[in-house]
N, C-alpha and C positions, 0 to 999 in steps of 0.2 A: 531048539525051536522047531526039526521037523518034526520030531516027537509031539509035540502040541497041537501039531498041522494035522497028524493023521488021525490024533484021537476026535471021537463025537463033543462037541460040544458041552453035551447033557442037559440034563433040565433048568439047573441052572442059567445056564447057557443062553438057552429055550426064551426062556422067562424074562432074561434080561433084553435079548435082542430082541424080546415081543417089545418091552416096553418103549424101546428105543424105537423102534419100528413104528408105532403108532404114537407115541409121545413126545417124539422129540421136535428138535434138539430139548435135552433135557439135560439136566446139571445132575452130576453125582449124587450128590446129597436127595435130590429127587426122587434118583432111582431108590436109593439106603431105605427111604423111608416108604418108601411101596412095597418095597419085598423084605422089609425086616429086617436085613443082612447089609453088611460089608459088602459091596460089588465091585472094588477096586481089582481083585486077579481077574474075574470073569470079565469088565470092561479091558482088561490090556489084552486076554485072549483074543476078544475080537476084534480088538482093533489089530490084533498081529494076522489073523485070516484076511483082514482086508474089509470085514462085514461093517461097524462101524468107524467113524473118525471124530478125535476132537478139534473142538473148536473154539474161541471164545467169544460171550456174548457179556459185555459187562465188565463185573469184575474175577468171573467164575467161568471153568471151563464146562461146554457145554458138548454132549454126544450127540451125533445124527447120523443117519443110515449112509452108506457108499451106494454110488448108481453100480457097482458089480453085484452089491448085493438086490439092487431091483431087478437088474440082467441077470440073475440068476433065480429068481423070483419069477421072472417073465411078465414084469409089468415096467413098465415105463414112470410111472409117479405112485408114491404109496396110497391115495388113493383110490387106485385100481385093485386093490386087494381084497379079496371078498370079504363079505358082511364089514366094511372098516366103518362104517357110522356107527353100524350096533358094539363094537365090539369097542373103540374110541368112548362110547356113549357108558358103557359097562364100564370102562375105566375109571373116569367122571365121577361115575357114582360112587365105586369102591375106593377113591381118593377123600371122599366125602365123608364117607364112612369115617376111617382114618383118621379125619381131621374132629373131626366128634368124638371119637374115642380118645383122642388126645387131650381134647379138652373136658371131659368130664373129671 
């Protein structure tokens, strides 16, 4: 485990905790289908730094951000992050997308 602590997260990483950052709480299978991949090692990653935690909403576990990870961000609620309409809003659409191409 400190092994995991010291490495960079990576883009992966990145990508994942953006999603969860502006998406969540968000179910597994949510993230899967955003980013095309498996996200079950890179969700336990961060939830072992402390960055996200699960939860449940329903019948499914669902991710959301830790207030360490906003205190370390230096913002108080995730909508304090810059551009987060546009970039929430860019999400939206690209989920959109996704779901059109699924159904074609």
């Amino acid at each position: 485990r400190k092994d995991e602590m010291k490495r960079d997260i990576g883009k992966a990483g990145a990508e994942t905790l953006a999603i969860v950052l502006y998406k969540g709480p968000i179910a597994r299978a949510e993230i899967d289908r955003i980013r095309g991949v498996n996200s079950s090692f890179i969700l336990r990653n961060l939830m072992v730094r402390g960055l996200i935690s699960r939860g449940t909403e329903g019948k499914s576990h669902t991710f959301t951000i830790t207030p360490t990870l906003l205190s370390h961000m230096g913002v108080s609620n995730k909508t304090e992050l810059p551009d987060y309409a546009v970039v929430l809003d860019q999400l939206e659409k690209f989920e959109k997308e996704i779901v059109e191409a699924e159904n074609s």
